[in-house]
VOBA-1610 file (N, C-alpha, C; in pm, whole numbers, padded with zeros to 5 digits, always signed):
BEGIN
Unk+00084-00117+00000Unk+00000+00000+00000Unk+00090+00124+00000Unk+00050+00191-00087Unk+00139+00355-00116Unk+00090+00452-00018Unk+00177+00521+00058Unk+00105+00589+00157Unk+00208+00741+00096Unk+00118+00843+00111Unk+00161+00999+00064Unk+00118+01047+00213Unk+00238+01151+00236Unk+00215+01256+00382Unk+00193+01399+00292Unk+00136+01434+00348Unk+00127+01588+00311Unk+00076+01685+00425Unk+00201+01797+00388Unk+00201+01857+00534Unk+00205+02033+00444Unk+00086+02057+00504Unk+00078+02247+00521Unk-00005+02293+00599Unk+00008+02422+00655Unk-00055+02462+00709Unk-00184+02525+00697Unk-00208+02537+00552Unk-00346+02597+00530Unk-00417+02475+00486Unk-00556+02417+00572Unk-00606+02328+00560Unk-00699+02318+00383Unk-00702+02415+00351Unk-00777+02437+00180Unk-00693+02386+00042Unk-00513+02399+00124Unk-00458+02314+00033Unk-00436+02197+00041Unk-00438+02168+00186Unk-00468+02004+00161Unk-00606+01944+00118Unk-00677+02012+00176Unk-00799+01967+00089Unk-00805+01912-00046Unk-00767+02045-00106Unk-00792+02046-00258Unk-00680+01915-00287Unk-00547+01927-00228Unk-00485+01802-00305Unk-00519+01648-00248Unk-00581+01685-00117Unk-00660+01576-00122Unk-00775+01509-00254Unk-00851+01586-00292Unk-00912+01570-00379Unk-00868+01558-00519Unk-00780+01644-00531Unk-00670+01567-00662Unk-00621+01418-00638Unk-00579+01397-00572Unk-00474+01295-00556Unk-00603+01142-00463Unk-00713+01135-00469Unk-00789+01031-00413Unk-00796+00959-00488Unk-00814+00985-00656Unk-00870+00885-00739Unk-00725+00798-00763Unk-00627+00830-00743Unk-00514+00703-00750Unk-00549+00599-00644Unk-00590+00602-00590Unk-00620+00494-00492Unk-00485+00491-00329Unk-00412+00594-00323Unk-00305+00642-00230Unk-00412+00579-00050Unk-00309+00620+00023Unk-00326+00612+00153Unk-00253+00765+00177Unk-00353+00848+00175Unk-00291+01010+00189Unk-00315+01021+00352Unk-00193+01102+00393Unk-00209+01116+00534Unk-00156+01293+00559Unk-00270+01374+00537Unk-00274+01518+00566Unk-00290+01556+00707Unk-00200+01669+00714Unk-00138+01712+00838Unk-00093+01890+00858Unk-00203+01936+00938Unk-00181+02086+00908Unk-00081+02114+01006Unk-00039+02017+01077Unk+00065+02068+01203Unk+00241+01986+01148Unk+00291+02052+01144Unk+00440+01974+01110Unk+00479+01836+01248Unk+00444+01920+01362Unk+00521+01869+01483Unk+00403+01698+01492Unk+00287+01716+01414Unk+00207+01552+01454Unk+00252+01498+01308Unk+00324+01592+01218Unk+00337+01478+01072Unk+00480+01418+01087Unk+00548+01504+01203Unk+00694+01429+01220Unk+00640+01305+01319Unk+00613+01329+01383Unk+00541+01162+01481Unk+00462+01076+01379Unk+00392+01138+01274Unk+00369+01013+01186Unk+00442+00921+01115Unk+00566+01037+01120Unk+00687+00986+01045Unk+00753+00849+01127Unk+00749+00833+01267Unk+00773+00720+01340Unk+00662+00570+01305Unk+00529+00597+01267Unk+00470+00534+01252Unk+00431+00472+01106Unk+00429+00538+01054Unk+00405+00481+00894Unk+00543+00523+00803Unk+00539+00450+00676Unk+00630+00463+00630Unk+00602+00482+00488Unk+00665+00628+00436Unk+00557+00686+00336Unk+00685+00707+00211Unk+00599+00677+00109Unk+00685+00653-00061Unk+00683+00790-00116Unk+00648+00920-00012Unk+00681+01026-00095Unk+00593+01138+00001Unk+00652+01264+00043Unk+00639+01372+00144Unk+00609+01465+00050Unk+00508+01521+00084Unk+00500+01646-00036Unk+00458+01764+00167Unk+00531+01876+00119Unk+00567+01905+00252Unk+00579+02090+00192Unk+00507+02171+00226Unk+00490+02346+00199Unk+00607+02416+00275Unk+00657+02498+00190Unk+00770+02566+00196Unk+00764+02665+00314Unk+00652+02807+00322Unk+00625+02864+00445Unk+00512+02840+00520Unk+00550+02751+00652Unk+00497+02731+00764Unk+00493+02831+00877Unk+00435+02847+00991Unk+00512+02943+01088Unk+00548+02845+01150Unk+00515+02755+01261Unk+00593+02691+01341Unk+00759+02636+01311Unk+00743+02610+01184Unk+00844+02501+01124Unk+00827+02487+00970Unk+00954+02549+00909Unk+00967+02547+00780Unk+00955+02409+00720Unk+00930+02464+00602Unk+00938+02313+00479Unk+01078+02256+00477Unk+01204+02350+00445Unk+01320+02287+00460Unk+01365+02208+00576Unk+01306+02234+00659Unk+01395+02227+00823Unk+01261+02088+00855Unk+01183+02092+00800Unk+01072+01964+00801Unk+01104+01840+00708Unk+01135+01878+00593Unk+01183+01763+00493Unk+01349+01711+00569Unk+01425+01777+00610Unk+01542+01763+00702Unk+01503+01633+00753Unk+01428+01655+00836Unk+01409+01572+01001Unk+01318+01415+00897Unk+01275+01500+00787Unk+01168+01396+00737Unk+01276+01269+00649Unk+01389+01367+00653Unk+01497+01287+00544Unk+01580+01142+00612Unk+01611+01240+00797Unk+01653+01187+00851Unk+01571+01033+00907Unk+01454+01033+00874Unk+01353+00952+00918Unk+01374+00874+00857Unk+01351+00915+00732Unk+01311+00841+00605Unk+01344+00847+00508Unk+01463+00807+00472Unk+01547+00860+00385Unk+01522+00812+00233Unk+01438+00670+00236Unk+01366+00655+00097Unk+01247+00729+00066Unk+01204+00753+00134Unk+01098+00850+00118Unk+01120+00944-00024Unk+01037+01043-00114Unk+01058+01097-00185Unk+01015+01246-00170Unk+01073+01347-00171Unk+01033+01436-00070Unk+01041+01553-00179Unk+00921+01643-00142Unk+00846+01748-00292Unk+00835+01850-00167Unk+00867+01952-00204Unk+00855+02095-00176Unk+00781+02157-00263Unk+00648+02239-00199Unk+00557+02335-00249Unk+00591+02465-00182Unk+00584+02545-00284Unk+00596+02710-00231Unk+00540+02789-00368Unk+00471+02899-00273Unk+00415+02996-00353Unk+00578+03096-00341Unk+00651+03093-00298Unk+00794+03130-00289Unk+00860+03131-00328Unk+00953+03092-00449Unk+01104+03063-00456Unk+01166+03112-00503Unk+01330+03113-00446Unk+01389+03192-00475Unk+01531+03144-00522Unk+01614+03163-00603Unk+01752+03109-00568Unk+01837+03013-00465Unk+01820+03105-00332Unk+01885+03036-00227Unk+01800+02921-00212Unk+01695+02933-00187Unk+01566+02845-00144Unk+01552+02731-00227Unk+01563+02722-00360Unk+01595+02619-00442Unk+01743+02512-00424Unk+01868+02610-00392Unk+01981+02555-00354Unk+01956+02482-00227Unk+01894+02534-00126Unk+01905+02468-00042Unk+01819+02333-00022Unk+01698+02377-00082Unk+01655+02229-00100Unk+01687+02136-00191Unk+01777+02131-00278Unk+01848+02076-00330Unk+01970+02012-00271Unk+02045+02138-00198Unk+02131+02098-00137Unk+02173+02004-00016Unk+02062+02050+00089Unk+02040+01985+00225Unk+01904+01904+00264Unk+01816+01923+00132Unk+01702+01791+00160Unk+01708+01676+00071Unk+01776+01754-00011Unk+01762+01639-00163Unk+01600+01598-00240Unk+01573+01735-00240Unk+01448+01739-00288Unk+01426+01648-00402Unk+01272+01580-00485Unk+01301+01479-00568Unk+01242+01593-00673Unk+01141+01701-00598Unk+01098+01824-00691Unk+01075+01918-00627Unk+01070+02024-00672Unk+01024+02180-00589Unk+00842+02228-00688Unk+00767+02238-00629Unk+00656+02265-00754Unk+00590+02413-00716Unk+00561+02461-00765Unk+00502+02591-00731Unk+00374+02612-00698Unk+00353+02691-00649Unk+00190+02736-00576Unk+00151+02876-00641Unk+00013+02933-00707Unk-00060+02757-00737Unk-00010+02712-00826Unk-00058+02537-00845Unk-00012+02435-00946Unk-00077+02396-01033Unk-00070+02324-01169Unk-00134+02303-01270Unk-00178+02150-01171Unk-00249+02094-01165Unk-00325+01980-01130Unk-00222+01858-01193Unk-00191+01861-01346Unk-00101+01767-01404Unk+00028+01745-01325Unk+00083+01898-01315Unk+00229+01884-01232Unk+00224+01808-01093Unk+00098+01849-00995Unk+00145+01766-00868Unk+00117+01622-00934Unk-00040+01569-01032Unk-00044+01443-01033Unk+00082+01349-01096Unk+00173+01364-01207Unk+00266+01346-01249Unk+00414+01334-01212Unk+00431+01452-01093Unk+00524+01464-00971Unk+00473+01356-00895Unk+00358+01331-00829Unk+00355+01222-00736Unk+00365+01040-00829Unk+00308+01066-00944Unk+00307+00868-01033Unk+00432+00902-01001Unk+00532+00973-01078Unk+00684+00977-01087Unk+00760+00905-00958Unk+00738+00963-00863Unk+00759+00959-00737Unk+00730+00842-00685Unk+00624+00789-00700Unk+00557+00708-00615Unk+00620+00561-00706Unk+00624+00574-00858Unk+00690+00487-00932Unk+00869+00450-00887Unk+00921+00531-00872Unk+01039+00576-00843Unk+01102+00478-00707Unk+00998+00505-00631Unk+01011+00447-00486Unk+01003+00294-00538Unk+00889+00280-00635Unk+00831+00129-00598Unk+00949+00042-00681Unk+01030+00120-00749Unk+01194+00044-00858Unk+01247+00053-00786Unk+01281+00159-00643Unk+01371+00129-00530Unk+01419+00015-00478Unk+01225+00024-00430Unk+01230-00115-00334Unk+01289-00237-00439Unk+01186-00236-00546Unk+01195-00377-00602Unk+01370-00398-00605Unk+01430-00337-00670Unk+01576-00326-00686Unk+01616-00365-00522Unk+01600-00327-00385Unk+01709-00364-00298Unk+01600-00478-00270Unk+01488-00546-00296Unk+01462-00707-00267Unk+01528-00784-00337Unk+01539-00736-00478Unk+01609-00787-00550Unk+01766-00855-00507Unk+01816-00721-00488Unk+01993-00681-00429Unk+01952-00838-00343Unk+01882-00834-00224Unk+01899-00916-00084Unk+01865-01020-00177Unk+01803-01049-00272Unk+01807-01204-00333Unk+01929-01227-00367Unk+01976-01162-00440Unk+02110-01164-00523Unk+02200-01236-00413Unk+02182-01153-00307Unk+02284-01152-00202Unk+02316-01295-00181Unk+02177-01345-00113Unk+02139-01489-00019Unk+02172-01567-00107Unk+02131-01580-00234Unk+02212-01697-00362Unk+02305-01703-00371Unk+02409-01573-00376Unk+02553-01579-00348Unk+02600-01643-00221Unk+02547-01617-00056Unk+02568-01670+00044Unk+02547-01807-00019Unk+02425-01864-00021Unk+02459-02025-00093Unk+02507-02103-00179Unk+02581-02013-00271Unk+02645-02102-00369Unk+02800-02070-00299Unk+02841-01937-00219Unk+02914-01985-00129Unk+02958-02067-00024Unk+02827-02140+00019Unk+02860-02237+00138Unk+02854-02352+00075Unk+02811-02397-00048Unk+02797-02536-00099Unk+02958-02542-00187Unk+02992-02372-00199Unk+03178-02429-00297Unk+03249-02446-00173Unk+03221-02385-00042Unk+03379-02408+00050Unk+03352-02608+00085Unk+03173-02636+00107Unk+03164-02797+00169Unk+03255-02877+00004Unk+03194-02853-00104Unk+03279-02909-00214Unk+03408-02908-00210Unk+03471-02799-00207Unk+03608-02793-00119Unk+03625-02902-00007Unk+03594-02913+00117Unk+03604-02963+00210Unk+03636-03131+00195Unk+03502-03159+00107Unk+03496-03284+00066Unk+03581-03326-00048Unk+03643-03253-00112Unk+03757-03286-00231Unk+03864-03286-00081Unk+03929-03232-00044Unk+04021-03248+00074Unk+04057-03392+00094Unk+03882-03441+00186Unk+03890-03513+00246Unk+03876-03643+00147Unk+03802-03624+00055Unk+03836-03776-00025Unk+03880-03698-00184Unk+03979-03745-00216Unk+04077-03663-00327Unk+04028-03696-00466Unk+03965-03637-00578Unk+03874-03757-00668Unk+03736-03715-00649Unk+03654-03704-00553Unk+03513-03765-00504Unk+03460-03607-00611Unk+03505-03492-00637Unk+03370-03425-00675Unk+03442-03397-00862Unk+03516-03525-00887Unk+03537-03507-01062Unk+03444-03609-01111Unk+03372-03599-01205Unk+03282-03707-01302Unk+03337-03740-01437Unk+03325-03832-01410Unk+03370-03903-01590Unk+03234-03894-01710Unk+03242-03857-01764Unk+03150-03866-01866Unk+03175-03959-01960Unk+03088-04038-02063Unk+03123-04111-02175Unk+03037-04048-02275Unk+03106-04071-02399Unk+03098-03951-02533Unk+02936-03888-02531Unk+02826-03936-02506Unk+02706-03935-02488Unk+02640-03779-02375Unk+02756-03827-02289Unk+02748-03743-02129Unk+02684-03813-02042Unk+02682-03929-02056Unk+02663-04040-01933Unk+02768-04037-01832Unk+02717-04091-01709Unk+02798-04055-01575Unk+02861-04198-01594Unk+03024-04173-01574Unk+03025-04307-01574Unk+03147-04327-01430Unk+03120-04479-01375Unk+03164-04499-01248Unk+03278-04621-01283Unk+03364-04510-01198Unk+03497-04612-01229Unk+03497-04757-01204Unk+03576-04824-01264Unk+03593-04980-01187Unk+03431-05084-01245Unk+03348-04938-01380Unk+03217-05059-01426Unk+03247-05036-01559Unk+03244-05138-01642Unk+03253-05097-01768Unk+03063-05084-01850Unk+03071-05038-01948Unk+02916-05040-01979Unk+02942-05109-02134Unk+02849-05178-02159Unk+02802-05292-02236Unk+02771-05159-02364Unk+02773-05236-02471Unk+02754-05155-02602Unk+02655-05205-02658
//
């Protein structure tokens, strides 16, 4: 299940992107307070933060921060009716923003910013289940070459096969009939 946080303080924009963003079928979790969407951040674990640039309590930068530190796969979108130079560098710089989108927004840009996003995450994951398969097959074809090892040691011969022209197994000391 895809879960989206979205955090601003004016409850009309979450609304509305609530209502944009329902018909994907998401698990949206809107939050007009920063300080209860960082405690959500302990509890669920979300494929993409879309998080408003001016807050009063607690900025967008200094929120995607803590949100990064949480959750560092997470995919994290900055909205501002704001931006400026520095403000772009820095969320670039110190959140690792995945986009910055502007306020207001064309409806396409957030829906397209979030598939992107939400796609993005889901090649993540697949890729490091993947990685840990990769891994564990390697762990086992490592423990079955050191016992092959072990057992060539101990009986000198035991893991070579004879083949006959065919690729029949053939066992020393039998001859086979024609």
């Amino acid at each position: 299940m895809i879960k989206i946080q979205l955090v601003d303080d004016e409850r009309n924009v979450l609304s509305a992107l609530q209502r944009l963003l329902h018909p994907q079928g998401w698990t949206l979790h809107l939050f007009d307070d920063p300080e209860a969407a960082l405690a959500a951040l302990g509890e669920h674990q979300y494929a993409a933060i879309v998080c408003d640039l001016k807050m009063p309590r607690l900025d967008g930068l200094t929120y995607l921060q803590f949100a990064r530190q949480r959750q560092p796969d997470a995919l994290r979108i900055l909205l501002s009716a704001h931006g400026d130079r520095s403000t772009l560098m820095q969320a670039i710089n110190r959140v690792e923003v995945y986009r910055f989108l502007s306020k207001p927004w064309e409806e396409y840009e957030i829906e397209s910013a979030l598939l992107a996003a939400v796609d993005l995450h889901r090649l993540r994951n697949e890729n490091q289940r993947l990685l840990a398969q990769v891994r564990s097959q390697q762990n086992t074809l490592d423990r079955q070459r050191r016992e092959l090892l072990r057992l060539e040691a101990e009986h000198p011969g035991l893991t070579r096969v004879c083949r006959d022209k065919d690729g029949a197994v053939l066992i020393e000391g039998y001859e086979l009939d024609d």
